[in-house]
Every structure is written in structure tokens, then in C-alpha cells.
C-alpha positions in Angstrom: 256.4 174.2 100.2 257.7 171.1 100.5 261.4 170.5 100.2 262.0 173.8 98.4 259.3 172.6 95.9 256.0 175.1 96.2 252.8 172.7 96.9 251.5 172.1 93.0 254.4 171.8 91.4 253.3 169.3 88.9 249.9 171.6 88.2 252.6 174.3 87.7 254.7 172.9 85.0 251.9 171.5 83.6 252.2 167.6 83.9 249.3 165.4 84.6 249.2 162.8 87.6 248.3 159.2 86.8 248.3 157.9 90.4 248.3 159.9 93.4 248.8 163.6 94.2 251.3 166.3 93.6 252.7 168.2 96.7 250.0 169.8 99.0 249.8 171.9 102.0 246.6 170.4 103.1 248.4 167.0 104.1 250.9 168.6 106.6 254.5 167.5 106.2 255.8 166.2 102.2 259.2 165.9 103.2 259.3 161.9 103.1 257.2 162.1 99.5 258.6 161.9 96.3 256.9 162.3 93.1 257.8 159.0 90.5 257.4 158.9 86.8 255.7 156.1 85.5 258.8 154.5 84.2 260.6 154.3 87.6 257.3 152.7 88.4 257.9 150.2 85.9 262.2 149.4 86.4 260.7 149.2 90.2 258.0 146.1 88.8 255.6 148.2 91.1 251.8 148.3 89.9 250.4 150.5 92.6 253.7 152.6 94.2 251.8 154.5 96.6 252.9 154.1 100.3 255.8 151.9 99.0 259.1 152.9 100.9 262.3 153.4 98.9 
């Protein structure tokens, strides 16, 4: 679980990840993740968010 969201959430609801991965148990603690639509991505100008801090 991560944050009160169960680990694949996106899987779940049945949205499909461009870039990255959803929430998983396998990479220990999610609380600093956050999951970014693609056009956040775009207002943000970043190409490639991942491992970008907000």
C-alpha cells in the first residue's frame, strides 16, 4: 500500500502507463512517489519526469 493507495492502482482502474511504473511493493517505500498524467508532464516542459523532484 502506498499512501492509502493499494500497490497497482493504475492496473486496477484500468489506465495504462506511458513512462515508469504504478505503485509497487517490490520497491520498498512509495511514499515520496507520485503518479503524473501526461499533461502535468507537459505544463511542467518536462520530457522525461522520472526522478525529477517537485
Amino acid at each position: 500500500m502506498a499512501d492509502g493507495l493499494p500497490c497497482k492502482f493504475i492496473k486496477t482502474i484500468g489506465l495504462q502507463i506511458v513512462n515508469a511504473r504504478d505503485f509497487s511493493g517490490s520497491f520498498g517505500d512509495n511514499s515520496g512517489a507520485i503518479i503524473m498524467n501526461e499533461t502535468t508532464e507537459k505544463i511542467l516542459g518536462w520530457p522525461n519526469p522520472v526522478g525529477e523532484k517537485i
